[in-house]
C-alpha positions as CSV (number, residue, x, y, z in Angstrom):
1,X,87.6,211.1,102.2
2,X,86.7,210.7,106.0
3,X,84.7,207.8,106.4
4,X,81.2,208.0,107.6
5,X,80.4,208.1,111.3
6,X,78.6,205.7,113.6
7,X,75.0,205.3,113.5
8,X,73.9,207.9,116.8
9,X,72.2,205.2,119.0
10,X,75.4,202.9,118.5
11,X,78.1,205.5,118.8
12,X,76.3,206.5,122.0
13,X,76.3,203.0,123.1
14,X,80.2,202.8,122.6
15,X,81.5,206.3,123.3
16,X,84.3,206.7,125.9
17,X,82.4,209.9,127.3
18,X,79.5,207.3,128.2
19,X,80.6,207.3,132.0
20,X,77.2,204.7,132.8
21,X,80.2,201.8,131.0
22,X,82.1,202.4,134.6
23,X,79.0,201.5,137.2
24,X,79.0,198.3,139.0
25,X,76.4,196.8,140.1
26,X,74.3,198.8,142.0
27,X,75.9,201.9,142.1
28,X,76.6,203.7,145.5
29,X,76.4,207.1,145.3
30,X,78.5,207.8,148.6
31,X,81.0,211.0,148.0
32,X,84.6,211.0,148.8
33,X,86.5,213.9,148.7
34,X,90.0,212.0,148.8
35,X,89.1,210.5,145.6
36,X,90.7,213.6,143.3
37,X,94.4,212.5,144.0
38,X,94.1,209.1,142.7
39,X,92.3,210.3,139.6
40,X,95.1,211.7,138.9
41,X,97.7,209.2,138.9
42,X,95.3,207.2,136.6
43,X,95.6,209.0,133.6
44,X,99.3,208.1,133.5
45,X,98.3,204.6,132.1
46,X,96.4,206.0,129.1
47,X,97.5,207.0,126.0
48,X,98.5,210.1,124.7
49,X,95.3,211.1,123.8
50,X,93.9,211.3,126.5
51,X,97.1,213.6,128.3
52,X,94.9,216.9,127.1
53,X,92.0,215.7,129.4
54,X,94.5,216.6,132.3
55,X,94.2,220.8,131.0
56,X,90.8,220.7,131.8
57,X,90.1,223.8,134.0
58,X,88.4,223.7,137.5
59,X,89.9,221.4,139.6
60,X,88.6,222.2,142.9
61,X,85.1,221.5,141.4
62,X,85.7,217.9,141.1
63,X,85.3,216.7,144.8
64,X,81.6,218.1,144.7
65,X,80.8,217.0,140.9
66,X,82.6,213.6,141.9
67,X,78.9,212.3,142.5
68,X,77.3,213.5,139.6
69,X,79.8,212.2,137.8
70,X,77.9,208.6,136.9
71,X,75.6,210.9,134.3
72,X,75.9,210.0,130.6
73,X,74.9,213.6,130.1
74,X,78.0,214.9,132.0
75,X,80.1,217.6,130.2
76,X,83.8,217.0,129.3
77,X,85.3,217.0,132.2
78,X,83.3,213.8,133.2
79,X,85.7,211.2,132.1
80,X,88.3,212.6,134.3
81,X,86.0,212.8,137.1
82,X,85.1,209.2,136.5
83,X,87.7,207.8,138.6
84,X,86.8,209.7,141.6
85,X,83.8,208.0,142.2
86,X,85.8,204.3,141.8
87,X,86.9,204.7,145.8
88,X,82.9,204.9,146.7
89,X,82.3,201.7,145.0
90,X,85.4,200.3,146.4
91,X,84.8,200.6,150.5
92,X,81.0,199.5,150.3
93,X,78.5,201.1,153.0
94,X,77.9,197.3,154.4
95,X,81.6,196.7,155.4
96,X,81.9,193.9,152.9
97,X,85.3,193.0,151.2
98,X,86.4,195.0,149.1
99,X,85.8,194.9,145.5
100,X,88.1,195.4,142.5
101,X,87.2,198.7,140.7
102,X,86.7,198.9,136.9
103,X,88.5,201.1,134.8
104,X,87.0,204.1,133.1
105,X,86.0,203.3,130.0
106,X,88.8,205.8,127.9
107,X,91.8,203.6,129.5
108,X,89.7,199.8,128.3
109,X,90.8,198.0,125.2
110,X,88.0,196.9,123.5
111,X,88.0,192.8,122.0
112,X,86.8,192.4,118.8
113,X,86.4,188.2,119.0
114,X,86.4,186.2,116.1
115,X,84.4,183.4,116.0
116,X,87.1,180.6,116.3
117,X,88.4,181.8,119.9
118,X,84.6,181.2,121.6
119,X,84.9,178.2,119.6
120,X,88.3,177.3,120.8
121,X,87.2,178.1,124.7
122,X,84.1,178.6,125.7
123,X,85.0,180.6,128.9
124,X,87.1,183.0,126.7
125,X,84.0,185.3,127.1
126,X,85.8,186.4,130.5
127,X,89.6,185.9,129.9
128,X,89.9,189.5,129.2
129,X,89.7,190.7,133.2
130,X,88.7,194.5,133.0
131,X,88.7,195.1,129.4
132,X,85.5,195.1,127.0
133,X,84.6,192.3,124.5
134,X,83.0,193.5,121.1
135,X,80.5,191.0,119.4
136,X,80.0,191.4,115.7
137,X,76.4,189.9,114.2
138,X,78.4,187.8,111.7
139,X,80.2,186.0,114.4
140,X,76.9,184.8,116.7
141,X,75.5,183.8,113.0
142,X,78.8,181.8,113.0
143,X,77.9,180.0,116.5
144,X,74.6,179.2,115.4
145,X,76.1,177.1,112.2
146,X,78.7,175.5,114.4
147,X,76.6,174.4,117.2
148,X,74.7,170.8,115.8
149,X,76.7,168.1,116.5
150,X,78.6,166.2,119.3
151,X,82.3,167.2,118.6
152,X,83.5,169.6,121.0
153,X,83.5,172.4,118.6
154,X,79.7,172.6,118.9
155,X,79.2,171.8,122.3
156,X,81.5,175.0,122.7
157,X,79.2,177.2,120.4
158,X,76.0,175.7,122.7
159,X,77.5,176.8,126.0
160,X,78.8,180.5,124.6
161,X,75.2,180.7,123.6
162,X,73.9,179.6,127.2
163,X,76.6,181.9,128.6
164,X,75.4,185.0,126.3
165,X,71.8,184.3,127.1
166,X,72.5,184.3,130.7
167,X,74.5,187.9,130.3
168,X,71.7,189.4,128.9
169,X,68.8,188.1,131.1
170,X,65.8,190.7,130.8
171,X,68.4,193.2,129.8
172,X,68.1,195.4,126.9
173,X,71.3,195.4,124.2
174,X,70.8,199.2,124.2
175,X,73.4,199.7,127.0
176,X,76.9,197.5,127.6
177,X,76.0,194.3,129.9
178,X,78.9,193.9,132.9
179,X,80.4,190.4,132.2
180,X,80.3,189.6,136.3
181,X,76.7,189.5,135.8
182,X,76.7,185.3,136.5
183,X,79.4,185.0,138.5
184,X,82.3,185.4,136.7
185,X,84.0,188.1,139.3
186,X,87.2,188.3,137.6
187,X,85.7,189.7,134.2
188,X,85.4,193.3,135.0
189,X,84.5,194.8,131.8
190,X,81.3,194.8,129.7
191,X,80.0,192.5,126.6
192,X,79.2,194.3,123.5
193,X,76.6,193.5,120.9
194,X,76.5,195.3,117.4
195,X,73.1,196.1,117.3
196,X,73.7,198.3,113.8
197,X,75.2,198.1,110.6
198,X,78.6,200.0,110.2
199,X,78.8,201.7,107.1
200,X,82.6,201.7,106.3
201,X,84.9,201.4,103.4
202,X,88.3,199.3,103.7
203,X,91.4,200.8,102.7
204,X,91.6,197.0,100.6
205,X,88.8,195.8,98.6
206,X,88.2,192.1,100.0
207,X,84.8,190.1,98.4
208,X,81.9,190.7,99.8
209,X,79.7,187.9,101.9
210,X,82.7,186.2,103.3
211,X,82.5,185.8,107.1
212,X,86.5,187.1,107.9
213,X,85.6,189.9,105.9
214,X,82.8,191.5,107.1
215,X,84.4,191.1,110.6
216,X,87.4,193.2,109.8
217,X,84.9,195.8,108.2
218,X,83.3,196.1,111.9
219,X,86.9,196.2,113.2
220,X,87.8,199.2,111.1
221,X,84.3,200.9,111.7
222,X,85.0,200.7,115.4
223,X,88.5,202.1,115.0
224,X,87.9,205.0,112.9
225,X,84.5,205.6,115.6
226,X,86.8,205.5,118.7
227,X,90.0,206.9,117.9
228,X,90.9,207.0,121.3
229,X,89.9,203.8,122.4
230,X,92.2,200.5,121.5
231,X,90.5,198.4,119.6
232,X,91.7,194.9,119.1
233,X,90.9,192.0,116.8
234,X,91.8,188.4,118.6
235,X,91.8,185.9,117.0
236,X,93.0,182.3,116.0
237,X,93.5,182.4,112.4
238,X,97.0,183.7,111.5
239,X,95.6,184.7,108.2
240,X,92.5,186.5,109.8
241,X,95.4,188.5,111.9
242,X,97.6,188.6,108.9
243,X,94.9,190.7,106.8
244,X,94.0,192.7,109.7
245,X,97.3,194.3,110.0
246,X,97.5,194.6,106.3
247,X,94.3,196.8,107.0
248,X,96.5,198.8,109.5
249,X,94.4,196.6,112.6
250,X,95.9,195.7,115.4
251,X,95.6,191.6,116.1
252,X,96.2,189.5,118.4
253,X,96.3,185.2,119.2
254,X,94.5,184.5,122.0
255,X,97.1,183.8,124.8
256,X,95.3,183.0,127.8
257,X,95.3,179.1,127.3
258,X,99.1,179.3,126.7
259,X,101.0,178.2,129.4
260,X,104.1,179.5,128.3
261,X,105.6,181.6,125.0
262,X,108.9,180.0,124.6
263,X,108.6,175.8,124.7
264,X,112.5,176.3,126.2
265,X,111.2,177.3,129.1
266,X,109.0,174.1,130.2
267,X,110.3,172.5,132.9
268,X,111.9,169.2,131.8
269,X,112.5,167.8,135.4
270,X,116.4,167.3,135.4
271,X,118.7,169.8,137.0
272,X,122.9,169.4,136.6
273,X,125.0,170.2,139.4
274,X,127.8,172.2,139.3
275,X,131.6,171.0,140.2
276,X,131.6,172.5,143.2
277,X,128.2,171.1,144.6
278,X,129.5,169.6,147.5
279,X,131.6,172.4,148.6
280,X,128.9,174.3,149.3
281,X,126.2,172.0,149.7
282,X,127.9,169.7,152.0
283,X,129.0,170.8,155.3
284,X,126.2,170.2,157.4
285,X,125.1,167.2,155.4
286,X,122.5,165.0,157.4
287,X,122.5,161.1,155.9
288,X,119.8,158.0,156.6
289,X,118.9,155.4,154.9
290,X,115.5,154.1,155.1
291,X,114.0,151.0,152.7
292,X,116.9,151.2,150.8
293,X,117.1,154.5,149.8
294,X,120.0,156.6,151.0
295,X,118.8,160.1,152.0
296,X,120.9,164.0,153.0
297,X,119.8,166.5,153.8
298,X,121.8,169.4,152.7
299,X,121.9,173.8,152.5
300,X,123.0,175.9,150.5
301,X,122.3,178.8,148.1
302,X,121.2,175.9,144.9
303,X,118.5,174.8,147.4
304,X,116.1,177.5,146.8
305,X,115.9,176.8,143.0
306,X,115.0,172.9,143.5
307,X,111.5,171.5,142.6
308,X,109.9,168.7,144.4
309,X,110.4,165.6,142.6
310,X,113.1,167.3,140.2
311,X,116.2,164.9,139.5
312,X,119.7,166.3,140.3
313,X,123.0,165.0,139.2
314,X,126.7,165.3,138.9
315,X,129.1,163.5,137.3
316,X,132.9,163.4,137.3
317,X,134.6,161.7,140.4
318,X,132.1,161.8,142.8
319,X,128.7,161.2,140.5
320,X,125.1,162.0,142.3
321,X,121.7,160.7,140.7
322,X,119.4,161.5,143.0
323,X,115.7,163.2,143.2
324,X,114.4,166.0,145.5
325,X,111.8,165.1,147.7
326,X,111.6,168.1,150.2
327,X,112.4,171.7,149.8
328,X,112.3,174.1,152.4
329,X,114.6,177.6,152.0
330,X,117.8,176.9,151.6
331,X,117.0,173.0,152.5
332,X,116.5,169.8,150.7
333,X,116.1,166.5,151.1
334,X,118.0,164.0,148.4
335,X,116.8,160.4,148.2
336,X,119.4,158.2,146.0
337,X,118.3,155.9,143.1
338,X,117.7,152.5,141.7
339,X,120.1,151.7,138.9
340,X,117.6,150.8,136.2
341,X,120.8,150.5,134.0
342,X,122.3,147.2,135.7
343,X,120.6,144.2,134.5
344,X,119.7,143.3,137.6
345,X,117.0,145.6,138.0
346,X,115.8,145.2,134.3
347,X,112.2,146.1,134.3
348,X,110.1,143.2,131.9
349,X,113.7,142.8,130.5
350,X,114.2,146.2,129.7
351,X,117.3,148.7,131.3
352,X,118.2,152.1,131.3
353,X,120.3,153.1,128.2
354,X,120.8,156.7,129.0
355,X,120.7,158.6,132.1
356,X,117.0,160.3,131.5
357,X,115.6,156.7,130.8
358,X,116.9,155.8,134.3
359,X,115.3,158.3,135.9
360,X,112.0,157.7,134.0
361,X,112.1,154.4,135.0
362,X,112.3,155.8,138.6
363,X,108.9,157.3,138.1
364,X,107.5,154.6,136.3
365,X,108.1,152.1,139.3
366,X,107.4,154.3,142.1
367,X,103.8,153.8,143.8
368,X,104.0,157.0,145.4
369,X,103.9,159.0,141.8
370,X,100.1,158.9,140.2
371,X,100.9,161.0,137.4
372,X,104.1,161.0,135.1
373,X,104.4,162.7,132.4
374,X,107.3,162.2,129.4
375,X,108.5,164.2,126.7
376,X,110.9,164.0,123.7
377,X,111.5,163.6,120.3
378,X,111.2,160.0,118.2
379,X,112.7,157.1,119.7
380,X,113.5,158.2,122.8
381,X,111.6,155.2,124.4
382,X,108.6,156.9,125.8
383,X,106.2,154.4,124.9
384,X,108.8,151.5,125.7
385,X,109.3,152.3,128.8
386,X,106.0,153.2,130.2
387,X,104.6,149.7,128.2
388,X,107.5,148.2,130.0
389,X,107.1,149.2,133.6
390,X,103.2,148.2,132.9
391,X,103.6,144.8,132.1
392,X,105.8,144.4,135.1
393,X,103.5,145.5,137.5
394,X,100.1,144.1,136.1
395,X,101.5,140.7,135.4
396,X,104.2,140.4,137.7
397,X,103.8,142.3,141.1
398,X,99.9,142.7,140.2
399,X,99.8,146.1,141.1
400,X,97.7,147.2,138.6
401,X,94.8,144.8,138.0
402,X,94.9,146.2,134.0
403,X,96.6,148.4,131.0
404,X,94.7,150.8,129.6
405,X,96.0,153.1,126.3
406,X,94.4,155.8,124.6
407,X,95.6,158.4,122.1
408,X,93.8,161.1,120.2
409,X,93.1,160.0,116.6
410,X,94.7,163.0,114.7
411,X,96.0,162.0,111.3
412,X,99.4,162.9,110.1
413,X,98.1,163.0,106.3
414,X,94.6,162.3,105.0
415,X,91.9,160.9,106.7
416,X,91.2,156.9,105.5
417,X,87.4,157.7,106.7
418,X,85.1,155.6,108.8
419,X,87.0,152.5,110.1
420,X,84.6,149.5,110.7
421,X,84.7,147.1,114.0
422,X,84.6,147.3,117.6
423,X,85.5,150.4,119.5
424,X,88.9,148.6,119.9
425,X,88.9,147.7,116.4
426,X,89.0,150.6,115.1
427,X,91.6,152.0,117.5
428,X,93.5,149.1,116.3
429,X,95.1,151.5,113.3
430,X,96.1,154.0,115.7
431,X,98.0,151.7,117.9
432,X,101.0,150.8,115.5
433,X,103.5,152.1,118.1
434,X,102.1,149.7,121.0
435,X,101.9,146.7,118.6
436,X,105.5,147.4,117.9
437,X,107.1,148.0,121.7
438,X,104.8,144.9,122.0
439,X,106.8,142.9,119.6
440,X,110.4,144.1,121.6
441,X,108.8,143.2,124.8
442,X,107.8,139.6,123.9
443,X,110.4,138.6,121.2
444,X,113.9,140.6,121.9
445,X,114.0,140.5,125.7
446,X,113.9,136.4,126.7
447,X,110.9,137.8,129.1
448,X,108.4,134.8,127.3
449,X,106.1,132.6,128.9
450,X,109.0,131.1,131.3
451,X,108.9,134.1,133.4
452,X,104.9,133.6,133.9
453,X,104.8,129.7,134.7
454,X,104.9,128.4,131.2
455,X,107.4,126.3,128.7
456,X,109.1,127.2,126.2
457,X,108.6,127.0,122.1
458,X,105.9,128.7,120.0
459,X,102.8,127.6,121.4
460,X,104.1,129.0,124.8
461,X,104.8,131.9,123.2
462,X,101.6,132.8,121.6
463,X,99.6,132.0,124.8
464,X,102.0,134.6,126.1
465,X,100.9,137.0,123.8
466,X,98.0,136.2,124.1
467,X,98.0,136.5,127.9
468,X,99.6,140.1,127.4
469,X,97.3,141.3,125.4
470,X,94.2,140.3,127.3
471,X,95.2,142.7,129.6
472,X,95.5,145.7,127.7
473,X,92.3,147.4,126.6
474,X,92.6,150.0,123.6
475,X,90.0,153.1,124.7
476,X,89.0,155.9,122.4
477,X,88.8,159.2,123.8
478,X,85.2,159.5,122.5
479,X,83.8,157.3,125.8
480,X,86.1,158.3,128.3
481,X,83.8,161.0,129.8
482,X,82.1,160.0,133.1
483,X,84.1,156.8,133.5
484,X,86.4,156.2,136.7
485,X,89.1,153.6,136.5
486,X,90.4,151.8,139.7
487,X,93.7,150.5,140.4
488,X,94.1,150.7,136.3
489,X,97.5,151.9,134.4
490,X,96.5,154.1,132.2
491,X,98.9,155.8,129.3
492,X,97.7,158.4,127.4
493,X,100.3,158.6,124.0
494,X,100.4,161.4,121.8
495,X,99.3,163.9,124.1
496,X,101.1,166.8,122.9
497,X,97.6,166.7,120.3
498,X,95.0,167.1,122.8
499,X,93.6,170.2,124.3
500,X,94.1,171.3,127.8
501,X,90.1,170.4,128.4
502,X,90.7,167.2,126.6
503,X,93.6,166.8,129.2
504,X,91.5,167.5,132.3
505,X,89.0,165.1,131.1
506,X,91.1,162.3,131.4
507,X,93.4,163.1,134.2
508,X,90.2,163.3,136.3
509,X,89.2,159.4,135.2
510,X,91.6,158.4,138.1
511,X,89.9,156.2,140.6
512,X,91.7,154.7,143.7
513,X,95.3,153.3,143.1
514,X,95.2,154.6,139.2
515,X,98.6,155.5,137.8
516,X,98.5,157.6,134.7
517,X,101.3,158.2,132.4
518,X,101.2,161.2,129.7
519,X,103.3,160.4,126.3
520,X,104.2,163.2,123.8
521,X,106.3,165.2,121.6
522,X,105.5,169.1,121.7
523,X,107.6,169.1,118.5
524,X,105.1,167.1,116.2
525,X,101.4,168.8,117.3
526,X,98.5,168.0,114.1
527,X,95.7,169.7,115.8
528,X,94.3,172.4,114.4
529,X,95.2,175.6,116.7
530,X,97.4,174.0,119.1
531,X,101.0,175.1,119.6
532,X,103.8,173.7,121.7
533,X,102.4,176.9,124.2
534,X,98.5,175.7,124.6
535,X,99.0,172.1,124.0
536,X,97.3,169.9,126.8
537,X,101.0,168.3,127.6
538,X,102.3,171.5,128.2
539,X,99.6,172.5,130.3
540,X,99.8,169.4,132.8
541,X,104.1,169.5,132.9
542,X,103.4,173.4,133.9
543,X,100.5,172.6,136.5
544,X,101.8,169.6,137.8
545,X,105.3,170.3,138.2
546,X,106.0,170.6,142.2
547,X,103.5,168.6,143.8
548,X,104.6,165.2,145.8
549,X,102.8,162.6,143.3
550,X,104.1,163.4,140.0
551,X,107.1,163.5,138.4
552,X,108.0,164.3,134.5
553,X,111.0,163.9,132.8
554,X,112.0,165.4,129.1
555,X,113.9,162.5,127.3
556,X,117.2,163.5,125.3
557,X,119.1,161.2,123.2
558,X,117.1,159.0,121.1
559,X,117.6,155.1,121.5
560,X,116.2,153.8,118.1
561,X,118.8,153.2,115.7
562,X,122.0,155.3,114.4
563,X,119.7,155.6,111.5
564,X,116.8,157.3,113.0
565,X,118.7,159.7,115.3
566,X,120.5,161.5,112.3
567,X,117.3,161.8,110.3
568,X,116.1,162.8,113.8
569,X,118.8,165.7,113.9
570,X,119.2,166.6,110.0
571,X,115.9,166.3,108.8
């Protein structure tokens, strides 16, 4: 039984043979006859339904109809005379730059958006560059539920709501609203509202009243309306997509806050040399030294690949640890190490176990970098060593004037409820992991109260403690927001569970002579609708690998016990 059609005013409204979808604003009406050949290469990206438009009769009639093609009442032939007119927009009478042309409305997809992408992202409204967004009624009934509160899942439903009233302005929902309209120039398509029911049966019977529903019922309406228009439902909920295509919808995750699809391909920061480095790399080898640091400068073909800040090795007769600090071409500059492995160079009592910890420590110790980041699985010494290297230059070579940790508080199991206290109180249950490096710090590394002027024995000890902790402060995440912290070390652990907004929050905290250090495993994310792509961690490696003040490092062989790296490995 065909299902029944669109009501007339909206199937008007979202008709692919409604050429007023394709204006910009405001129209210029200036004729160019060279238009016709490009509107002809642009069918090519369509589907195949839309190949029989190209059998329409007349061409030579299009470079004088190419004007008249912006009518809604145009016959037929006005889709494929829509294009035409894209040049006149293009090359404005003024001389300004020019601007990027939006595609006819027959080669857009149209977005159906559930509700739990604008609450995900606010901006996701224009993410979808020249495509059109469809907004059913049931999701902006959603937003208005979600939007009391102060978590940052309503204050995302208040500013969709600000940006939606801004779209529409004085203008009427009778006609598609450009999504540009305030600014956004890289959102070239249009926002649509349902304004009407959709009378449609699902090939599934699914209960009636439930939200998820009555959104795939608007999906399927708009499919079997605009056959040859691609309409897509995106959404977060894997169920939500999981029904859809049961329906026979297409469905999509939204992807634009994912930095990248495969977690093997995030940079980890340490690149091995081949055997035959130096044979290629070495003959016109430049060396200095300069504050104890041994620098070449070298060429070759492995140059182009390098990243600022990336560490490089080989081992075998000749061993290299070194780090890249300049690329050009087919040049770099190498600047050797500190041996964080040798006792010597212990750091709060602390050394290297493992080559990666080495070069962590590297970071860690360096002034010049004001942002590390490290990844890797449990008991890798993450938190160790960043505790480790703060302690040593708060207490010791009074760098930093104090220790400040954070985490976000997302439990593993079920929530205990309301914790009473301080704000640092009840942090307190979510900082078992620095109470614990705490205790190997103090108690398993002889660096006690000697090392800071005092005697030995218990007493001595506890004041040490006691000294230690006076200058860490325990922050929640929930006051960090319009704070600036100067000449503070800041470590942010578990920060594979925040969001890449959450991220950028804190990262911008840094005040003058602020290091901040980034502590996670992409492997064990709890949020709700992060993955190892769109987690916040993943998003600063990706963003800050390259640039002369941060370094990151991705942490291999765990350090913990024999015990914990086999459940590590076979559990």
């Amino acid at each position: 039984m065909p299902l029944p059609k669109l009501p007339t005013k909206l199937g008007a409204l979202l008709g692919d043979d409604d050429a007023s979808v394709v204006l910009a604003e405001p129209p210029v009406q200036a004729p160019e006859p060279a238009a016709p050949p490009q509107a002809k290469s642009k069918p090519a990206r369509g589907k195949p339904a839309s190949v029989p438009r190209k059998a329409e009769p007349a061409p030579e009639a299009a470079p004088q109809e190419a004007p008249a093609a912006e009518s809604a009442s145009a016959p037929a032939p006005a889709p494929a005379a829509a294009p035409a007119a894209k040049p006149a927009r293009n090359r404005r009478a003024s001389g300004a730059a020019p601007k990027r042309t939006r595609l006819s409305p027959q080669l857009r997809k149209l977005f159906v958006l559930d509700t739990n992408v604008l609450l995900h992202d606010s901006n996701s409204l224009f993410k979808f560059e020249e495509h059109d967004i469809f907004l059913p009624m049931m999701v902006l009934e959603e937003l208005d539920h979600q939007k009391k509160g102060l978590s940052e899942v309503a204050r995302n439903a208040r500013q969709v709501s600000r940006s939606l009233e801004g779209l529409v302005g004085e203008h009427g929902l009778d006609k598609p609203i450009h999504l540009d309209g305030i600014g956004n120039t890289e959102a070239l398509g249009s926002v649509i509202f349902q304004t009407a029911a959709l009378d449609t049966t699902l090939p599934i019977q699914l209960p009636v009243g439930k939200a998820d529903n009555a959104i795939l019922s608007v999906v399927h309406a708009l499919k079997q309306a605009l056959p040859k228009r691609e309409v897509v439902l995106v959404s977060k909920d894997i169920n939500m997509r999981l029904k859809a295509k049961a329906l026979g919808l297409q469905a999509e995750d939204y992807r634009h806050d994912h930095v990248l699809d495969d977690s093997d391909l995030l940079y980890d920061g340490v690149m091995p040399l081949p055997a035959n480095f130096w044979t290629k790399h070495g003959k016109n080898m430049e060396s200095w030294q300069q504050g104890g640091t041994t620098f070449y400068r070298i060429s070759g073909p492995l140059c182009s690949q390098f990243m600022v800040n990336q560490f490089v090795f080989t081992e075998g007769d000749d061993p290299l640890y070194a780090q890249v600090r300049e690329t050009a071409g087919n040049t770099a500059v190498l600047a050797t190490l500190r041996d964080y492995s040798h006792g010597k160079n212990n750091v709060w009592g602390i050394t290297a176990r493992n080559r990666e910890q080495n070069f962590a420590l590297n970071l860690l110790m360096n002034p010049d970098f004001d942002f590390v980041s490290l990844l890797g699985h449990a008991g890798t010494g993450k938190t160790l060593l960043a505790l480790a290297s703060a302690l040593t230059q708060t207490l010791e070579t009074k760098r930093y004037n104090e220790i400040i940790i954070t985490r976000a508080t997302v439990p593993v199991g079920d929530d205990i409820g309301f914790l009473p206290g301080t704000e640092e109180e009840k942090m307190q249950p979510w900082m078992g992991a620095l109470e614990d490096n705490l205790e190997v710090l103090h108690l398993g590394t002889g660096k006690s109260s000697a090392s800071l002027g005092g005697g030995q024995g218990e007493p001595q000890r506890n004041s040490t403690m006691e000294l230690i902790r006076s200058k860490i402060k325990v922050k929640s995440l929930s006051f960090m927001r319009g704070r600036t912290f100067m000449n503070k070390f800041l470590i942010i652990d578990e920060a594979q569970n925040l969001t890449p907004k959450q991220m950028k929050t804190l990262v911008t905290r840094a005040g003058p002579g602020t290091k901040i250090v980034c502590l996670g495993n992409i492997a064990q994310i709890d949020t709700p609708y992060l993955t190892e792509g769109s987690s916040g961690l993943t998003y600063v490696v990706d963003r800050f690998k390259g640039w002369p003040h941060a370094g990151h490092v991705t942490l291999q062989r765990g350090e913990r016990s024999r015990l914990a790296d086999y459940a590590s490995d076979a559990l």
